[in-house]
LUMFIZA-940378 format. One record per residue (C-alpha): residue number from 1; residue in one letter; x negated, y, z negated; chain. Coordinates in steps of 0.1 Angstrom, whole numbers, plus 5000, padded with zeros to 4 digits. Layout:
<torlums>
{num:NUM; residuo:a; X:X; Y:Y; Z:Z; cadena:A}
...
</torlums>
This chain:
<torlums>
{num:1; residuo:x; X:5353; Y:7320; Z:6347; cadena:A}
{num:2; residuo:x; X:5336; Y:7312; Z:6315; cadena:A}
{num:3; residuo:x; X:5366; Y:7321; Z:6293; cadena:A}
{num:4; residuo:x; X:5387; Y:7296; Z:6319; cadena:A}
{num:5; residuo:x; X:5358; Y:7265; Z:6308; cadena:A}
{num:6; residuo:x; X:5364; Y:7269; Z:6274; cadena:A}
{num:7; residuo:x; X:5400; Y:7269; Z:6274; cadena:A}
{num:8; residuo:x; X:5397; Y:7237; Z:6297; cadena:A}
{num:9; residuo:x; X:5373; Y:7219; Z:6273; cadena:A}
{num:10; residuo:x; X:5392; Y:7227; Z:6242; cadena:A}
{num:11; residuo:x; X:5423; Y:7214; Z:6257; cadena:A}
{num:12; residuo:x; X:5409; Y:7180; Z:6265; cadena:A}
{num:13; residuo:x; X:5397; Y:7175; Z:6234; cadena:A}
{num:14; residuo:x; X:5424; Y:7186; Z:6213; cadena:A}
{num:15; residuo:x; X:5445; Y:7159; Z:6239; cadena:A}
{num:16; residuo:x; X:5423; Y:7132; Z:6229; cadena:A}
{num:17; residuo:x; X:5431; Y:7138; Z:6193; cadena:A}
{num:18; residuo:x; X:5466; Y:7139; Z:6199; cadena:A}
{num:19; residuo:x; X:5471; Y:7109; Z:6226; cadena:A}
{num:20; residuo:x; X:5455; Y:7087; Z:6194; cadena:A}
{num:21; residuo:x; X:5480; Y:7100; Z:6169; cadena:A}
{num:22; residuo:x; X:5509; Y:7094; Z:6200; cadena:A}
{num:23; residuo:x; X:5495; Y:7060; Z:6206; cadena:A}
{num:24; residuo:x; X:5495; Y:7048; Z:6172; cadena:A}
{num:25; residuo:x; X:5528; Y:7062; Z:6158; cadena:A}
{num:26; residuo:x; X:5543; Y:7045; Z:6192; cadena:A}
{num:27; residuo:x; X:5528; Y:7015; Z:6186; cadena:A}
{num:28; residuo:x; X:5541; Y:7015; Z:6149; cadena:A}
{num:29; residuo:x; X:5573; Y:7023; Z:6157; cadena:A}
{num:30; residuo:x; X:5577; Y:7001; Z:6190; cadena:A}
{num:31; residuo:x; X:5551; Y:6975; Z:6181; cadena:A}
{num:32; residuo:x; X:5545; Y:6971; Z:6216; cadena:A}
{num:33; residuo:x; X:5516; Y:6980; Z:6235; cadena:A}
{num:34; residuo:x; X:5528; Y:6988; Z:6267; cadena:A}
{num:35; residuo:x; X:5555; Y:7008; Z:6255; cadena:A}
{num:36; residuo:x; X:5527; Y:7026; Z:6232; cadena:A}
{num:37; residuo:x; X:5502; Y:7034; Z:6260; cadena:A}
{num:38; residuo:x; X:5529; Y:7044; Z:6285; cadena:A}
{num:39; residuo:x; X:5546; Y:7067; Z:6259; cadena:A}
{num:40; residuo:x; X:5510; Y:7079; Z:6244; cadena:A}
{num:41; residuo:x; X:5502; Y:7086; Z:6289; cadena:A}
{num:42; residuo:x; X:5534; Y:7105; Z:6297; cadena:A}
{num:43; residuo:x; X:5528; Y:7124; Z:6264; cadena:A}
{num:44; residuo:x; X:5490; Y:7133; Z:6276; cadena:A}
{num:45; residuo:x; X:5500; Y:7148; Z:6306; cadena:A}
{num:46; residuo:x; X:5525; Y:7169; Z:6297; cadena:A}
{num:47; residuo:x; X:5513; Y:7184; Z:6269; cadena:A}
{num:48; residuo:x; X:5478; Y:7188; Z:6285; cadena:A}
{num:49; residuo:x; X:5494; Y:7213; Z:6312; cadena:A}
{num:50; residuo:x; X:5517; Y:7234; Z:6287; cadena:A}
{num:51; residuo:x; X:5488; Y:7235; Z:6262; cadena:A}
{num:52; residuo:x; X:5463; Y:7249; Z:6296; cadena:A}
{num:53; residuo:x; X:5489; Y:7272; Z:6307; cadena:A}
{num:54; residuo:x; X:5498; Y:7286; Z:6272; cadena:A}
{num:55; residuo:x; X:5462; Y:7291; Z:6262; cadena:A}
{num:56; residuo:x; X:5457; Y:7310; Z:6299; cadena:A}
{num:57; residuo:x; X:5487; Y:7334; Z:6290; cadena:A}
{num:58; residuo:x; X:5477; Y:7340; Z:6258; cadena:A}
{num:59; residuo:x; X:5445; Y:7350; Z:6271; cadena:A}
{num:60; residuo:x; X:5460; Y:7372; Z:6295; cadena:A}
{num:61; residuo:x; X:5484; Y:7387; Z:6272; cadena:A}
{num:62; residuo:x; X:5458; Y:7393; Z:6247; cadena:A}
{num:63; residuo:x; X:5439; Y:7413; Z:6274; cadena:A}
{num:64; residuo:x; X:5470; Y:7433; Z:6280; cadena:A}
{num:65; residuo:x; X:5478; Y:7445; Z:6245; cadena:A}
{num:66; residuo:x; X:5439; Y:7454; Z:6243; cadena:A}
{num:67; residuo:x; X:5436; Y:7474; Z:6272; cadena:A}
{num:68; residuo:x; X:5474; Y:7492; Z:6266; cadena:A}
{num:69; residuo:x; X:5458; Y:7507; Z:6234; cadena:A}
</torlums>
């Protein structure tokens, strides 16, 4: 269950980082705000889920080729 924390807290940080860099190249490129939090949102959750999911399967698959060996 520990293993399951860490991956949880390192993805929301690693998001935060990266809804800042969405936001502002949005903003630059659309000059709006709206446009730039809506984009910088959409972007958040999306990625938040594949990165959770990848980092549990990589777990997992790591675990695998340890214990096949």
């Amino acid at each position: 269950m520990r293993a399951l924390h860490v991956h949880l807290y390192k993805s929301v940080s690693y998001r935060i980082l990266s809804v800042m860099i969405t936001f502002s190249i949005s903003l630059a490129l659309t000059g709006n705000l709206n446009m730039a939090g809506s984009i910088a949102s959409i972007d958040a959750v999306i990625k938040f889920v594949v990165y959770f999911l990848h980092e549990r399967a990589w777990g997992k698959g790591m675990r695998y080729w340890k214990n096949r060996t």
